[in-house]
Biopython code that builds the backbone (N, CA, C, O; Angstrom):
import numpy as np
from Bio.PDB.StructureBuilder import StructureBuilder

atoms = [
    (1, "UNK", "N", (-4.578, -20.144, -12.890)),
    (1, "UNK", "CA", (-4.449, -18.989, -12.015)),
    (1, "UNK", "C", (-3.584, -17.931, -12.705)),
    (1, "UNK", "O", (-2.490, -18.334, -13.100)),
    (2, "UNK", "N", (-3.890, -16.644, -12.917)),
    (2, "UNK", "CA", (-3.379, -15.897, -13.680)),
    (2, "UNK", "C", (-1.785, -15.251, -12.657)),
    (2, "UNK", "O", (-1.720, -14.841, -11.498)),
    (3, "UNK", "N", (-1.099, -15.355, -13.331)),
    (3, "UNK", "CA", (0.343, -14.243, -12.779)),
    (3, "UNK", "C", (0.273, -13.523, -12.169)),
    (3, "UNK", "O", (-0.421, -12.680, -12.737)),
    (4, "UNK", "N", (0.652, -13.051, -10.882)),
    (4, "UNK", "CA", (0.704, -12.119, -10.268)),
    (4, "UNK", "C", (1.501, -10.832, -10.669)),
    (4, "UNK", "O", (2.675, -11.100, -10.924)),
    (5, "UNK", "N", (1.143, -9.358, -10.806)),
    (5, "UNK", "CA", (1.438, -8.616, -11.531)),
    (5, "UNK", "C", (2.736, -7.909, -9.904)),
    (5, "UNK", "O", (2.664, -8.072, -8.686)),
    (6, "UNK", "N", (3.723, -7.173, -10.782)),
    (6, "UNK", "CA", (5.042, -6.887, -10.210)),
    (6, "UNK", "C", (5.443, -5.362, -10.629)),
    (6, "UNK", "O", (5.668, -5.266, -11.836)),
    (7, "UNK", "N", (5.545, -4.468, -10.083)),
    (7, "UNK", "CA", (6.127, -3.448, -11.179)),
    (7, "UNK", "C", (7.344, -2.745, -9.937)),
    (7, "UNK", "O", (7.136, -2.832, -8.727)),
    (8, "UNK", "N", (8.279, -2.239, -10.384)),
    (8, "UNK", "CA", (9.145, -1.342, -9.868)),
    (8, "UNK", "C", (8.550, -0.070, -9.615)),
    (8, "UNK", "O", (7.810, 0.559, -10.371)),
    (9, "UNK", "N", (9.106, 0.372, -8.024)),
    (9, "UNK", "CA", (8.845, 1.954, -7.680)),
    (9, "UNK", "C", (9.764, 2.194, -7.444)),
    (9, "UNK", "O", (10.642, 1.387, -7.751)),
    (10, "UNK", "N", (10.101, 3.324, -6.822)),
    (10, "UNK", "CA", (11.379, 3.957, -6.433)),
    (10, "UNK", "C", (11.737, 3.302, -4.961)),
    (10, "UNK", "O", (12.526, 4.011, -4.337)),
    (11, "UNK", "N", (11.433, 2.412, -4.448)),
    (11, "UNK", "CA", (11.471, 1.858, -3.153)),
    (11, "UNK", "C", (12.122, 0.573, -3.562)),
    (11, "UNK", "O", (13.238, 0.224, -3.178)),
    (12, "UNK", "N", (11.540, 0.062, -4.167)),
    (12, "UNK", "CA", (11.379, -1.430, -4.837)),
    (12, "UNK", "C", (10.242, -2.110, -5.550)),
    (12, "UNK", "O", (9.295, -1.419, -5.927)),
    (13, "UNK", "N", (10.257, -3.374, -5.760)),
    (13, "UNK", "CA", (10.025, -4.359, -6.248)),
    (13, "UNK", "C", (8.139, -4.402, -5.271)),
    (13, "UNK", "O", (8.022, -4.172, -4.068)),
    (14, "UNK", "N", (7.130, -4.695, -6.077)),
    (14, "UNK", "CA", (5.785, -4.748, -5.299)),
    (14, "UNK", "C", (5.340, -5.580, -5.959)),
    (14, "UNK", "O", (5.321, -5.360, -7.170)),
    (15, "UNK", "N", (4.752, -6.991, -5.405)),
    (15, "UNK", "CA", (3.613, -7.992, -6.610)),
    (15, "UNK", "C", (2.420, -7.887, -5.409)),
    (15, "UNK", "O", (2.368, -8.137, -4.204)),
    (16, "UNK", "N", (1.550, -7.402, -6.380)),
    (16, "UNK", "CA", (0.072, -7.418, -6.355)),
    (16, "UNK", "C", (-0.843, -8.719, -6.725)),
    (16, "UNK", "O", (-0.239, -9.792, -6.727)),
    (17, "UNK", "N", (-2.238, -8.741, -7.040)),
    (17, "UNK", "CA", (-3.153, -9.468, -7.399)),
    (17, "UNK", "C", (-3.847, -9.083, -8.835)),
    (17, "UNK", "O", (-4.049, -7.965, -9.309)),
    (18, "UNK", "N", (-4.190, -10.579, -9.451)),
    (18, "UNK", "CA", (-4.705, -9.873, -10.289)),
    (18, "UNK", "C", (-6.213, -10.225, -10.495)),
    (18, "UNK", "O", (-6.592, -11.387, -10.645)),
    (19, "UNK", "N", (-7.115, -9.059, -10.492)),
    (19, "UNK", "CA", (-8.443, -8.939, -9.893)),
    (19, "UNK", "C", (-9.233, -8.677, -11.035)),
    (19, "UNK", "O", (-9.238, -7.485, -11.343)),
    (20, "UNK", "N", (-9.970, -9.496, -11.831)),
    (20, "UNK", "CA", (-11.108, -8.979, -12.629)),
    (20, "UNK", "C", (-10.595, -8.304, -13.938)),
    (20, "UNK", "O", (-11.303, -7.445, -14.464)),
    (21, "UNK", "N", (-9.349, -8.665, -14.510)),
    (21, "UNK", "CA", (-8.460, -7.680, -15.502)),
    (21, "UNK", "C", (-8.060, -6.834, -15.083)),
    (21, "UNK", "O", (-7.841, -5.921, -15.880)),
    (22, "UNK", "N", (-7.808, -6.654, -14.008)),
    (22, "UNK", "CA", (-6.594, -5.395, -13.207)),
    (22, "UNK", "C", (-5.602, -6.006, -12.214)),
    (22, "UNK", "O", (-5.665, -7.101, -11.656)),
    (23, "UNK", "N", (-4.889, -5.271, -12.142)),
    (23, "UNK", "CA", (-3.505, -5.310, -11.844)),
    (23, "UNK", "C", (-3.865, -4.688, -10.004)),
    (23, "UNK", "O", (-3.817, -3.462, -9.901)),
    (24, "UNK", "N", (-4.140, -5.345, -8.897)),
    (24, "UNK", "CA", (-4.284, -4.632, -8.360)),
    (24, "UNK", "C", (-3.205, -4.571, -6.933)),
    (24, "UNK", "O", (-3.234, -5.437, -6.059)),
    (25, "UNK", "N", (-2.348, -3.466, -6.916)),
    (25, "UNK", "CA", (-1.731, -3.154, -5.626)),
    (25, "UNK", "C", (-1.901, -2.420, -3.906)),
    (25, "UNK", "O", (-1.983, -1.196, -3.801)),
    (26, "UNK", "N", (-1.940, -3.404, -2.543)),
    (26, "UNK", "CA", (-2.211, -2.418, -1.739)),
    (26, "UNK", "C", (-1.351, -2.562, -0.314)),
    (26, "UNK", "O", (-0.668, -3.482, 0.136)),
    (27, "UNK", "N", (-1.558, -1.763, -0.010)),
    (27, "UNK", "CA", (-0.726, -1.596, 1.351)),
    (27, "UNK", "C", (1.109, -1.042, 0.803)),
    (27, "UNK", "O", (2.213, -1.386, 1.225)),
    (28, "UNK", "N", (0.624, 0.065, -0.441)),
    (28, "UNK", "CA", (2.348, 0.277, -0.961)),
    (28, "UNK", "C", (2.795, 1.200, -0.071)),
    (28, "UNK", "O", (1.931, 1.923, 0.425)),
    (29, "UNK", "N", (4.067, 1.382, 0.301)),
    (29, "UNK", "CA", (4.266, 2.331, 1.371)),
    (29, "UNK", "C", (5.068, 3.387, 0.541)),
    (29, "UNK", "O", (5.969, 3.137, -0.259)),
    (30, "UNK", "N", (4.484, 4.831, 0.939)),
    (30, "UNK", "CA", (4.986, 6.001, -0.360)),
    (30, "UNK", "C", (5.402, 7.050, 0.852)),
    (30, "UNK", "O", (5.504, 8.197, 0.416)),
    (31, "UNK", "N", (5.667, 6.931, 2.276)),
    (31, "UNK", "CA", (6.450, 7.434, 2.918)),
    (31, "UNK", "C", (7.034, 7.118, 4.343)),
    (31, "UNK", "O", (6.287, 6.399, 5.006)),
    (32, "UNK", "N", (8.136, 7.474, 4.926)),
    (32, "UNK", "CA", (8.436, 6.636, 5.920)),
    (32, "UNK", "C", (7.608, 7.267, 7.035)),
    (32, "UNK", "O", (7.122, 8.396, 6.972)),
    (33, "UNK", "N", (7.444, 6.022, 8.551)),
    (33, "UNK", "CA", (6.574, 6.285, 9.327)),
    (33, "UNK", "C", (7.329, 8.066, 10.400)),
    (33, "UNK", "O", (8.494, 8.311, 10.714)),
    (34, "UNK", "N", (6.222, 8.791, 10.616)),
    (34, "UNK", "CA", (6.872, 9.992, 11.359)),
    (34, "UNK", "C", (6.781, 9.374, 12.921)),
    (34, "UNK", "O", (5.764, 9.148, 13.578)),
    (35, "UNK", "N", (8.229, 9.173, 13.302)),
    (35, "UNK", "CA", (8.130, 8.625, 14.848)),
    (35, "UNK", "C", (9.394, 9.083, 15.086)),
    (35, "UNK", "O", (10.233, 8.985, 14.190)),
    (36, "UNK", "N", (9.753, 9.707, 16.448)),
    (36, "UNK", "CA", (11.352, 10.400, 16.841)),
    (36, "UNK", "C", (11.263, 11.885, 16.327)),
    (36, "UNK", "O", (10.441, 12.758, 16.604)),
    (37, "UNK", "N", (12.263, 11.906, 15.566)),
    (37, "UNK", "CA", (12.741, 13.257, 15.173)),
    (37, "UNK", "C", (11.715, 13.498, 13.930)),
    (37, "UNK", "O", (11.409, 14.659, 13.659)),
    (38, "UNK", "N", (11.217, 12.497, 13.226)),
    (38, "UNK", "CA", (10.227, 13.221, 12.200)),
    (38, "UNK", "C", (9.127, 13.188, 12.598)),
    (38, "UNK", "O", (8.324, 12.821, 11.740)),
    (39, "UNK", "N", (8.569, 13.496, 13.887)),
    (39, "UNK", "CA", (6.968, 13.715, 14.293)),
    (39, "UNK", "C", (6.939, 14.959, 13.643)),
    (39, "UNK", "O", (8.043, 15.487, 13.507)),
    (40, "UNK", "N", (5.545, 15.830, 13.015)),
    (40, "UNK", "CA", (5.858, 16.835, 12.725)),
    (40, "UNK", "C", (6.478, 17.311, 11.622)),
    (40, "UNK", "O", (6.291, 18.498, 11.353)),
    (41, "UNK", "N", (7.340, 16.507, 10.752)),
    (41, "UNK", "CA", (8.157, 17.296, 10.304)),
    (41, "UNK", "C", (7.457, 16.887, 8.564)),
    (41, "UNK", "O", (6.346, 16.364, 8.483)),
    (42, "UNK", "N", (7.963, 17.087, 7.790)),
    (42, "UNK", "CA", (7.569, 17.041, 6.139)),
    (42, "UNK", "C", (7.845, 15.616, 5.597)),
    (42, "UNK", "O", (8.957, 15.172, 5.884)),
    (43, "UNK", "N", (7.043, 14.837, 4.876)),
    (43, "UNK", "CA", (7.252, 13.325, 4.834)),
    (43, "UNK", "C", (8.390, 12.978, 4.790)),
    (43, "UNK", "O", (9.221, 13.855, 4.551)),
    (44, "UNK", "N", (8.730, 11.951, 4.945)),
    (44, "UNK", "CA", (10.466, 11.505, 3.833)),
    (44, "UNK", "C", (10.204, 10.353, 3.601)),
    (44, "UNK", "O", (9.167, 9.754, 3.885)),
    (45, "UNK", "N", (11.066, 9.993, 3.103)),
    (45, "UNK", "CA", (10.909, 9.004, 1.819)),
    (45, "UNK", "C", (10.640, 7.707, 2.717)),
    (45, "UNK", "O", (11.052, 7.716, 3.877)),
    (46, "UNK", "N", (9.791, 6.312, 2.089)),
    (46, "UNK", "CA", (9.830, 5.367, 2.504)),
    (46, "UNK", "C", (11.475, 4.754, 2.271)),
    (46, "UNK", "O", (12.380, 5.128, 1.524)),
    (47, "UNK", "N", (11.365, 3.495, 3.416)),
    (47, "UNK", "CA", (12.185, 2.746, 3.352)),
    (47, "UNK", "C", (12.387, 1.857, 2.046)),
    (47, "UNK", "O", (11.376, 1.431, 1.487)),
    (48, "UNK", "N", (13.826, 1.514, 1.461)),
    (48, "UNK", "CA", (13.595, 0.837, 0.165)),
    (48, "UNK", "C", (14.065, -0.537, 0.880)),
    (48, "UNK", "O", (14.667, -0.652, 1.948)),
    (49, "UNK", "N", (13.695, -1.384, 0.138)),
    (49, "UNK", "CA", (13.242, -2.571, 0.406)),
    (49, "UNK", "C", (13.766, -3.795, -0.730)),
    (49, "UNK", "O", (13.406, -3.589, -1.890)),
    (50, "UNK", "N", (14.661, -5.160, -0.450)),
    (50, "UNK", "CA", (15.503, -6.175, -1.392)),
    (50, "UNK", "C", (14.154, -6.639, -1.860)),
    (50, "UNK", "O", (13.066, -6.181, -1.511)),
    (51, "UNK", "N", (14.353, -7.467, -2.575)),
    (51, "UNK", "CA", (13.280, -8.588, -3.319)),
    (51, "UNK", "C", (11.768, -7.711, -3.776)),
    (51, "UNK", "O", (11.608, -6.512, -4.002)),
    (52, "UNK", "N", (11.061, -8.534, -3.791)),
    (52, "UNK", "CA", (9.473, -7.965, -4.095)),
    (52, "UNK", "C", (8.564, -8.265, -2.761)),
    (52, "UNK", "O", (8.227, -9.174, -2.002)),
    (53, "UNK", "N", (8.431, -7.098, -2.969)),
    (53, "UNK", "CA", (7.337, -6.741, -1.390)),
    (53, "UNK", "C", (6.039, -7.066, -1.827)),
    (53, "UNK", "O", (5.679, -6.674, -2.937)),
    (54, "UNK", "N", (5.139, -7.857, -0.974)),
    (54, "UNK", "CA", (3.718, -8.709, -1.109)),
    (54, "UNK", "C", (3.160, -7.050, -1.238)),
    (54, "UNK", "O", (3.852, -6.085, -0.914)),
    (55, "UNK", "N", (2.016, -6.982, -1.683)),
    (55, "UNK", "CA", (1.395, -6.019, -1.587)),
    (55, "UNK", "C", (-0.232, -6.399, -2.198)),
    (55, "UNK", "O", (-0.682, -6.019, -3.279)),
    (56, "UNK", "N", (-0.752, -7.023, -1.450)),
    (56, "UNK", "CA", (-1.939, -8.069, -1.836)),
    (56, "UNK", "C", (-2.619, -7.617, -0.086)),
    (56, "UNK", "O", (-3.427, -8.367, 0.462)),
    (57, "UNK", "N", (-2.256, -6.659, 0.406)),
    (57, "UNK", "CA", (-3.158, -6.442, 1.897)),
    (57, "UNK", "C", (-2.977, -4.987, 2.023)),
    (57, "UNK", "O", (-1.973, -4.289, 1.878)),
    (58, "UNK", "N", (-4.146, -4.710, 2.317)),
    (58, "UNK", "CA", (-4.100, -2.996, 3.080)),
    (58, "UNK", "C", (-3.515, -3.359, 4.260)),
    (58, "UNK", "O", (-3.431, -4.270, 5.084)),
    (59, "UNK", "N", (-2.921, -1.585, 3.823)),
    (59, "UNK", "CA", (-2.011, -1.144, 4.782)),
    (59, "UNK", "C", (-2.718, -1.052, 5.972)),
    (59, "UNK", "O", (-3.883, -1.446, 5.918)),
    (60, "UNK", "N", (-2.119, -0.438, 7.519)),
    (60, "UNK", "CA", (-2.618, -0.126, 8.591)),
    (60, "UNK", "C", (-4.007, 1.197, 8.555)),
    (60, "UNK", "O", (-4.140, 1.992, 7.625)),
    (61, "UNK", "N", (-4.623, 1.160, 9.402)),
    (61, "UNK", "CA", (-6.092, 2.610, 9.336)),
    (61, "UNK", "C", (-5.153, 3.373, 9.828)),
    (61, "UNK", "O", (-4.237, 3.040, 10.579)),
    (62, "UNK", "N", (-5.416, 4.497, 9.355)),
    (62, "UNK", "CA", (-5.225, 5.890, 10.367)),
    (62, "UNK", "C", (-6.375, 5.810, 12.044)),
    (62, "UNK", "O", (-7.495, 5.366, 12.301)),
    (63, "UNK", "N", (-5.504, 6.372, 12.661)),
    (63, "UNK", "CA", (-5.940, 6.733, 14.198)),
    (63, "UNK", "C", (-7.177, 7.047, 14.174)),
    (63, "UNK", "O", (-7.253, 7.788, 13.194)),
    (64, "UNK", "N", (-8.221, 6.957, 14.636)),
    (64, "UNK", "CA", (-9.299, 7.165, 15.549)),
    (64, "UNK", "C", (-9.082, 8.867, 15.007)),
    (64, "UNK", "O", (-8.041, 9.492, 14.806)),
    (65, "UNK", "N", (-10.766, 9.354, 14.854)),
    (65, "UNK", "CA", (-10.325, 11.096, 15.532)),
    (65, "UNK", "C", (-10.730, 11.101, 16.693)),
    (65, "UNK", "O", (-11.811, 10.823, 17.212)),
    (66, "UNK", "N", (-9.224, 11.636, 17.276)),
    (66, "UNK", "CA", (-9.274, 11.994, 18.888)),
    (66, "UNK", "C", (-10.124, 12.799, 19.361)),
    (66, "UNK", "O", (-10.362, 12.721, 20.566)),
    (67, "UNK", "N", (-10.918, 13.939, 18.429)),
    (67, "UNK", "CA", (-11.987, 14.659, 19.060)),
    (67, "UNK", "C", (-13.053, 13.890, 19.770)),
    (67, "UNK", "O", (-13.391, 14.057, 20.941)),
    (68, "UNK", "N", (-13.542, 13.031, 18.924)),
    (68, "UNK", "CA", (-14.236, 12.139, 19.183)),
    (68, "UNK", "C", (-14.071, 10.853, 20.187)),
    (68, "UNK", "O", (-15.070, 10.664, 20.881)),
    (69, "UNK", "N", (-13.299, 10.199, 20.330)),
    (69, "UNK", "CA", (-12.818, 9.218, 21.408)),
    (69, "UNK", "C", (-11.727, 9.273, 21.595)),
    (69, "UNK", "O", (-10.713, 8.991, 20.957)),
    (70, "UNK", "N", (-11.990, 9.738, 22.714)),
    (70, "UNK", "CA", (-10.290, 9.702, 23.963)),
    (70, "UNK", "C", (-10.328, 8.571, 24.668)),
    (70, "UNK", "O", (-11.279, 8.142, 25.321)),
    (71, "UNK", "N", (-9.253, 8.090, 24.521)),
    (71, "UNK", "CA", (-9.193, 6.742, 25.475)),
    (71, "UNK", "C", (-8.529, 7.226, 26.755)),
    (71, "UNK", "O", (-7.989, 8.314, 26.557)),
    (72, "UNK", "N", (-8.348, 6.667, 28.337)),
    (72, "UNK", "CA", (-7.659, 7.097, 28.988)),
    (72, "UNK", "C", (-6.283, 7.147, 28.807)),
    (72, "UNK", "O", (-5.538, 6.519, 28.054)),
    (73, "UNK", "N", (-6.010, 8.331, 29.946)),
    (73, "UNK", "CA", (-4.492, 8.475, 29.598)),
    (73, "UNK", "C", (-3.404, 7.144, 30.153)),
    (73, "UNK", "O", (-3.369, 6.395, 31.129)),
    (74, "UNK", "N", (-2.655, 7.342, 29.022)),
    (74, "UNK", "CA", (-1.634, 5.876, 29.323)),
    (74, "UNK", "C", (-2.120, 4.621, 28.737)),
    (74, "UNK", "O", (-1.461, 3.581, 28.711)),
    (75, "UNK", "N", (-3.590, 4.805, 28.153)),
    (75, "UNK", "CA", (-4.352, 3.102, 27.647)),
    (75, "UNK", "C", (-3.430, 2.459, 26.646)),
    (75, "UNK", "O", (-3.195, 3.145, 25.651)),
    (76, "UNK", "N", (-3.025, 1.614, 26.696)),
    (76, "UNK", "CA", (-2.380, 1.173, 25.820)),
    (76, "UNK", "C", (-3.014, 0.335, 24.344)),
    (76, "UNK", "O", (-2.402, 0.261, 23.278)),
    (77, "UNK", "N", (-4.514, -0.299, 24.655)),
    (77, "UNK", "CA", (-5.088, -0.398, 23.632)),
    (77, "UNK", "C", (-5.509, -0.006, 22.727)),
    (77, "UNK", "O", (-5.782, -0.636, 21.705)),
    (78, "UNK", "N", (-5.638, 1.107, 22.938)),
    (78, "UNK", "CA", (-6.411, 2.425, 21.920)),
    (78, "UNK", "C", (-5.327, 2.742, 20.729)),
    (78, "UNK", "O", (-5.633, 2.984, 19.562)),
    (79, "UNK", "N", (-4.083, 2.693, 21.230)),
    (79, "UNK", "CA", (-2.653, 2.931, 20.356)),
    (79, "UNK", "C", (-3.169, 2.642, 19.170)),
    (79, "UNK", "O", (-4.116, 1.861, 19.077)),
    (80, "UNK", "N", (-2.408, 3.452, 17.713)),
    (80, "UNK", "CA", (-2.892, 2.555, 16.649)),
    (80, "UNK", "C", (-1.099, 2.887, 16.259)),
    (80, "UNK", "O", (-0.338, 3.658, 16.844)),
    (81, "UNK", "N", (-0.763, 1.788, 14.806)),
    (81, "UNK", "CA", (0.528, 2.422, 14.374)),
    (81, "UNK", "C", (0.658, 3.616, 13.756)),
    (81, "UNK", "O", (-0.296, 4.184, 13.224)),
    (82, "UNK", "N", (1.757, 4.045, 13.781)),
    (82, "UNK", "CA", (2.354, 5.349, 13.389)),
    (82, "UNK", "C", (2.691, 4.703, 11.770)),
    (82, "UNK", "O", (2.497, 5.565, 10.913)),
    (83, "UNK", "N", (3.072, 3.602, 11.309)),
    (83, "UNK", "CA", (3.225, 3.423, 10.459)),
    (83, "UNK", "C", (2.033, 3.174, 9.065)),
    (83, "UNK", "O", (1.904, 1.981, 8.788)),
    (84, "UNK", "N", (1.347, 3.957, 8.365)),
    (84, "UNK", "CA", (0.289, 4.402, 7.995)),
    (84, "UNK", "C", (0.316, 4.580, 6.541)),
    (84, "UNK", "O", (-0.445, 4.198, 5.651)),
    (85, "UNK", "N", (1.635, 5.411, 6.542)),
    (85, "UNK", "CA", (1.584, 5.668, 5.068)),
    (85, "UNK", "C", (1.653, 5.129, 3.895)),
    (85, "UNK", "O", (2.610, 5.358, 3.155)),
    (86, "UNK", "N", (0.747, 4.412, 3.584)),
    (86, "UNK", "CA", (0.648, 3.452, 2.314)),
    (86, "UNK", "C", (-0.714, 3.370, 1.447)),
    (86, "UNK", "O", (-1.863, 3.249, 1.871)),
    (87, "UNK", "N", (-0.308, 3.460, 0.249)),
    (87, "UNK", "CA", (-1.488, 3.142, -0.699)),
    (87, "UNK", "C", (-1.982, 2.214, -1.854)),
    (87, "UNK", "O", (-1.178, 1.562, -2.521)),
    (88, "UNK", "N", (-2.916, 2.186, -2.004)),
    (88, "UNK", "CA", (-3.444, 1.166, -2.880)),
    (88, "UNK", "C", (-4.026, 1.489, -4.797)),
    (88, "UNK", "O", (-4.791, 2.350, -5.230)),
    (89, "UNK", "N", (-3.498, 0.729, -5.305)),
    (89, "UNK", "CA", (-3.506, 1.125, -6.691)),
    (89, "UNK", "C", (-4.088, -0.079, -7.563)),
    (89, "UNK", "O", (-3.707, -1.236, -7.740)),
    (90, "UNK", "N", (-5.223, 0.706, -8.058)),
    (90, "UNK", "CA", (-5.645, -0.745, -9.898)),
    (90, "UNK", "C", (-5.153, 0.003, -10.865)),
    (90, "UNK", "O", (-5.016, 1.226, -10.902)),
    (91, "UNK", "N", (-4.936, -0.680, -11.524)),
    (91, "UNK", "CA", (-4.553, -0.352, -13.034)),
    (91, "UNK", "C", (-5.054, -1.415, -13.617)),
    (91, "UNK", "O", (-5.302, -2.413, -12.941)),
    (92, "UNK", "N", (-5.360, -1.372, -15.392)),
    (92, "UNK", "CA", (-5.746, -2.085, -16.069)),
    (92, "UNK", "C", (-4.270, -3.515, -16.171)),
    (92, "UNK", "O", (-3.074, -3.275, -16.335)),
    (93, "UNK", "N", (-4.763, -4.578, -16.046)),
    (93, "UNK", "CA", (-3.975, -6.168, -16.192)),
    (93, "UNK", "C", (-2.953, -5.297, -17.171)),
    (93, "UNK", "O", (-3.530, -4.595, -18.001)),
    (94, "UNK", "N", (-1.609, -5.264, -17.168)),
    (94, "UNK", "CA", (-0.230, -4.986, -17.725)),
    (94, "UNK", "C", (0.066, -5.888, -19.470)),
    (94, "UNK", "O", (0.847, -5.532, -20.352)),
    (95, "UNK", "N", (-0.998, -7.254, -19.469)),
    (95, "UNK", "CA", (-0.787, -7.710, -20.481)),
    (95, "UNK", "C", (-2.292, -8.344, -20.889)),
    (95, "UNK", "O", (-2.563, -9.545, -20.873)),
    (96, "UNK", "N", (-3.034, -7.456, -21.189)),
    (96, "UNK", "CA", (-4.211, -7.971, -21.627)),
    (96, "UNK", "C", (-3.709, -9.066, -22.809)),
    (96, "UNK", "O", (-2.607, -9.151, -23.351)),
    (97, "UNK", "N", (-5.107, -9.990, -23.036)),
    (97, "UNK", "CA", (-5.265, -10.556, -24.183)),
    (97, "UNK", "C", (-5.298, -10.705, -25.008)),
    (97, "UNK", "O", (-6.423, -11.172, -25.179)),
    (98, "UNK", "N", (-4.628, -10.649, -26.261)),
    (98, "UNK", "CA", (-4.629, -10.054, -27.703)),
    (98, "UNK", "C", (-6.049, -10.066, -27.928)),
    (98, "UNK", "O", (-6.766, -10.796, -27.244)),
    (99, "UNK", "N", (-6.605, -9.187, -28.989)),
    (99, "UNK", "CA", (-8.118, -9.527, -29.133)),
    (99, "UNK", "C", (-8.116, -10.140, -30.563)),
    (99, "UNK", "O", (-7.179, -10.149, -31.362)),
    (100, "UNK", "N", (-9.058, -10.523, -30.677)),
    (100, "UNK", "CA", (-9.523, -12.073, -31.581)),
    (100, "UNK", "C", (-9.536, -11.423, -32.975)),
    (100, "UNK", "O", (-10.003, -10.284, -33.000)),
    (101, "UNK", "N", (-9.187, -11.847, -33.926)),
    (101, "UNK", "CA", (-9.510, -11.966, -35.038)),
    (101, "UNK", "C", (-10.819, -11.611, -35.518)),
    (101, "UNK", "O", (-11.708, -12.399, -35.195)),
    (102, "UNK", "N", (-11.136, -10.676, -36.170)),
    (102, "UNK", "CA", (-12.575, -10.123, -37.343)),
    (102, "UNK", "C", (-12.973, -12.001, -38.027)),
    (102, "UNK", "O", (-12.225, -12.725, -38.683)),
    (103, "UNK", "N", (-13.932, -12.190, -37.696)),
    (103, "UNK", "CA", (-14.653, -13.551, -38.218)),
    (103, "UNK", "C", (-15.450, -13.228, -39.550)),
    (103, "UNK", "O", (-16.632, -12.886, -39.519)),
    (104, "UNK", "N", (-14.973, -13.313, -40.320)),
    (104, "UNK", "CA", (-16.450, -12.892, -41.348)),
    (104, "UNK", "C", (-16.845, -14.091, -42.223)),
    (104, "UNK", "O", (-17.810, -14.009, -42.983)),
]
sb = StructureBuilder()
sb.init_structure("model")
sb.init_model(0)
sb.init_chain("A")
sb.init_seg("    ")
for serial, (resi, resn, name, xyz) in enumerate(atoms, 1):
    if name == "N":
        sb.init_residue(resn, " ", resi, " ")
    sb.init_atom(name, np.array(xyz, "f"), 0.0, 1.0, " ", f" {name:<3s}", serial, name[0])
structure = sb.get_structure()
């Protein structure tokens, strides 16, 4: 089973999967959720975070467009999280394989 790949962000520590020769990361969170005083307002920074954060699952969907389906007022099922902001990243495997020797 190959290593699970790890890299530092400005938050912290993230180990991903490694998928087909890539390095792949998801559900990274690149800003904090807008709820309270930052509804509205200009991103800010995600929360930073001890150890290495799993990052082997998408993040939460964005909301429904409300143009389109309104749930009643007060429904509580329809809710989705506010916490959203996260993304997903491949990059090529961090330590490919040396390649082989010219055979002649």
């Amino acid at each position: 089973m190959p290593q699970q790949p790890e890299v530092r962000t400005s938050t912290g520590l993230v180990r991903g999967r490694a998928e087909d020769g890539l390095a792949v990361f998801r559900g990274i969170p690149y800003a904090a959720a807008p709820i309270g005083d930052a509804r509205f307002q200009s991103p800010r920074p995600a929360t930073a975070w001890d150890g290495a954060r799993p990052a082997e699952s998408l993040g939460p969907p964005p909301p429904p467009d409300a143009t389109k389906s309104r749930p009643p007022p007060g429904d509580q099922v329809h809710r989705t999280p506010d916490d959203m902001r996260t993304l997903n990243h491949r990059t090529p495997a961090p330590h490919p394989p040396p390649p082989h020797p010219p055979m002649g």
